[in-house]
N, C-alpha and C positions, 0 to 999 in steps of 0.2 A: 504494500500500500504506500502510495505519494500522497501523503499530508500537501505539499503545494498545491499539487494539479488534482486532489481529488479523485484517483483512478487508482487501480491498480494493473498488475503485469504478472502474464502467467509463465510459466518456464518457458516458453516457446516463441517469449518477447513482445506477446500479443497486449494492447493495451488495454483496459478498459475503462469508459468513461462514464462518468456521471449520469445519470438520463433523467430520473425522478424520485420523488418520494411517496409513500403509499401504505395506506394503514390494508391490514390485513384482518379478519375477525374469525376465531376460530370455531368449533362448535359448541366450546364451552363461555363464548360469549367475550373471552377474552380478545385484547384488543393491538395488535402487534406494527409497530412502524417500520416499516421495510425500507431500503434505499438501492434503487437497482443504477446496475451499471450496463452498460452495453460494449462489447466488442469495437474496436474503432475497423475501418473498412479500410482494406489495403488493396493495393494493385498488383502488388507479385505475388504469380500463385503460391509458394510457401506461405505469407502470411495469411492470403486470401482461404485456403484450407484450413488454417485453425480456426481461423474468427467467426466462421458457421458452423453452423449444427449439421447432421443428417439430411436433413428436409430444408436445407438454403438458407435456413433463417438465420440473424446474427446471435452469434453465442451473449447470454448474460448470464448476469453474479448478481444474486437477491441477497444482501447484506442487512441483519437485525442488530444497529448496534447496539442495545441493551442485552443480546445474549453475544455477541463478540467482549461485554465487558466482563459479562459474567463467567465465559469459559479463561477470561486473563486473572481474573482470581482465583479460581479454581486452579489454575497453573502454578499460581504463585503459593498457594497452600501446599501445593503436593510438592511443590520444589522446598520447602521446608524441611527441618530436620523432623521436626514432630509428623509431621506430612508421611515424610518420606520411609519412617518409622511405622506409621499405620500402615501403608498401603505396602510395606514388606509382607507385615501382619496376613493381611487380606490373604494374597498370595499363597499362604500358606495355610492357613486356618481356612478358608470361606470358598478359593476357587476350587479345590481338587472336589467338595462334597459340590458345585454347583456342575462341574465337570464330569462327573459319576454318574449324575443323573442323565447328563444330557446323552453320556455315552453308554452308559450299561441299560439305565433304565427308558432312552428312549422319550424323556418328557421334555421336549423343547418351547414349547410355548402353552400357556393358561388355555383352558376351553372355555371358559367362562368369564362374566365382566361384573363387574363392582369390589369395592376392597371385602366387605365381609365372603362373599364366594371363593375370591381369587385365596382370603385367607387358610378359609377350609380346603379347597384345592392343594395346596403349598403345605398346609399342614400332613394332608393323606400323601401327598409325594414322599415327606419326607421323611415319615413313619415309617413309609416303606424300605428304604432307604435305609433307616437306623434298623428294622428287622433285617433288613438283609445284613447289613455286617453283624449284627448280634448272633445269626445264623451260622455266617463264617467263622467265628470266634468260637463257636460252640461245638461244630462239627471238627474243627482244628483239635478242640478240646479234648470229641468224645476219638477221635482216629488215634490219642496218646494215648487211651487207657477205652478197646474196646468192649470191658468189661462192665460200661455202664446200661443200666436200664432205663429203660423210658424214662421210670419218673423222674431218675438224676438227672436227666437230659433235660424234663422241661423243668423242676427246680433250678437248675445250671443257667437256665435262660431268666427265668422270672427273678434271679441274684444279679445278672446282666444287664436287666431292664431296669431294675430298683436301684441296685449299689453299688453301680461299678463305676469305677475311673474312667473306663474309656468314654472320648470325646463325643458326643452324638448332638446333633441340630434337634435342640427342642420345638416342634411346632409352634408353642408359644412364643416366639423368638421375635416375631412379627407385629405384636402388639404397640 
């Protein structure tokens, strides 16, 4: 971006300029100002192929600068040390069980809308989830000593589910 000239430039040295400004309203009523730039028009086909679209039109950049301010502090949080301390965190605690899901169990997106459904959804995902590795743990268990009986087996589990150390995403987690 050119604070002078108001435009920006894309890697391919294409200009963009200014053209208008334009509120936007989205379906929740909220109300968004937009600031669009357009492509400037060039004479050599090099620049002439970047600066349109598919279908001849000239290329533009729909810029919201209340959410271009808001992703530079959000930048500048995570470039922090405390920042940068959490989102190690994340990485390790939060993505492998959101990763688990998406790849063993297959649940990529909500089938349902509102926060209280979406909640119970996200909660039975992830119930699932903590049975499955309580499963694992357990079968681990009974293959060391295949002298257990049933009932040790679901006792072993229901000591699993109640009192044990290991890490599991509480459905309540969400509240």
């Amino acid at each position: 971006y050119d604070n002078a000239t108001d435009s920006f430039t894309d890697q391919h040295h294409i200009q963009f300029s200014f053209k208008q400004v334009y509120n936007r309203t989205d379906k929740y009523g909220f109300q968004r100002t937009i600031r669009k730039y357009e492509a400037n028009q060039y004479d050599d086909p090099e620049g002439y192929h970047y600066s349109i679209t598919e279908r001849g039109n000239q290329r533009s950049i729909q810029i919201n600068p209340h959410w271009e301010m808001e992703k530079r502090l959000i930048r500048v949080k995570l470039s922090s040390k405390t920042g940068a301390s959490i989102y190690a965190k994340r990485k390790i605690e939060v993505e492998p069980v959101f990763g688990n899901l998406k790849a063993n169990l297959a649940f990529k997106r909500l089938s349902v809308r509102g926060l209280e459904k979406a909640k119970n959804e996200l909660g039975i995902i992830l119930m699932a989830g903590n049975l499955k590795k309580m499963m694992k743990i357990i079968l681990s268990s009974r293959q060391q000593s295949q002298k257990s009986s049933w009932k040790n087996l679901v006792n072993k589990f229901f000591q699993l589910l109640f009192y044990s150390e290991v890490s599991f995403v509480p459905a309540t987690s969400f509240d």
